[in-house]
N, C-alpha and C positions, 0 to 999 in steps of 0.2 A: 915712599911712593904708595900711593892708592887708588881704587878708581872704582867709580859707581854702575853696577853692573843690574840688570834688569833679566830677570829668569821669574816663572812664576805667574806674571803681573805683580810683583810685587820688586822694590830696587833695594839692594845690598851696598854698603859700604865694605868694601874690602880691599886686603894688604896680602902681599906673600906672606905664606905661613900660618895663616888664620883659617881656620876650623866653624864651618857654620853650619845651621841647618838650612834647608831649601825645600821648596815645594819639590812631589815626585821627578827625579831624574827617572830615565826608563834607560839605564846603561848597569852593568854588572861592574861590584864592590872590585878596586883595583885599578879600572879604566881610565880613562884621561878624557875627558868632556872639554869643549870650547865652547864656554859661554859669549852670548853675543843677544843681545846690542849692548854695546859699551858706552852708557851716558856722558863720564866725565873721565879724564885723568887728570890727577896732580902729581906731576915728578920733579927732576932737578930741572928739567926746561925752562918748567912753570906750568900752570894750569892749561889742559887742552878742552875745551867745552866742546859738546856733540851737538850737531844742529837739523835735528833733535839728535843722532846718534854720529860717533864716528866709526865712520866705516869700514877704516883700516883695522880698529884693533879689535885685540878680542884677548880674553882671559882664562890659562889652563887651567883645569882644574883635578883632583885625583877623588874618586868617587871612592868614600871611607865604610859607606852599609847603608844598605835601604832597610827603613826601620816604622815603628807606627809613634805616636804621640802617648799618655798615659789618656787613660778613656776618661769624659768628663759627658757629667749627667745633662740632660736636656727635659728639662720640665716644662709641660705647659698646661695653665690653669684655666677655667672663667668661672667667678665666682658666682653661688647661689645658682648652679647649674650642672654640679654633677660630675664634671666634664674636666679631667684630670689625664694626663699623657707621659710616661716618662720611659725616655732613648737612650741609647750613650752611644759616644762616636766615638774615634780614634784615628786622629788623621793621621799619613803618609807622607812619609818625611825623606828626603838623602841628605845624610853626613859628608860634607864636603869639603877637602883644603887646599887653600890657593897654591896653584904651583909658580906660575909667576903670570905677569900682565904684558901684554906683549900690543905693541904702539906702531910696527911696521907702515 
């Protein structure tokens, strides 16, 4: 069973058991989050398509640590002008694993 979940603006494929990264959860490491809108499920039934979302289900999840990215550099150039810029970011991340997907 798995099923296509939307957190972020960005959509996750996932399965009970699996471990992913996610944009910022704002919930303390241990917690139990319910992700919601739930795009797609496929189980033993068969495939459930959301239109656009189904509105029954939703997906637990156990929040594993809020954590940041490794820093990456941001350069910006224009040549024969001087004009040189260099940042580093570090995005904001939560570790998170499916607890189960729930279809009510």
């Amino acid at each position: 069973m798995y099923a296509i979940v939307e957190t972020g603006g960005k959509q996750y494929r996932i399965e009970p058991g699996s471990v992913l990264e996610v944009e910022t959860l704002h919930a303390d490491p241990g917690a139990i989050v319910e992700l919601r809108p739930v795009r797609f499920i496929s189980g033993d039934e068969g495939p459930i398509f959301g239109q656009p979302v189904i509105e029954q289900a939703h997906v637990k999840v156990k929040v594993l640590r809020n954590a940041r990215t490794r820093s990456i550099t941001v350069f910006k150039k224009k040549r024969r002008k001087n004009y040189r810029r260099t940042r580093g970011h570090r995005q904001q991340f939560t570790q998170i694993r499916v607890e189960e997907i729930v279809t009510t």
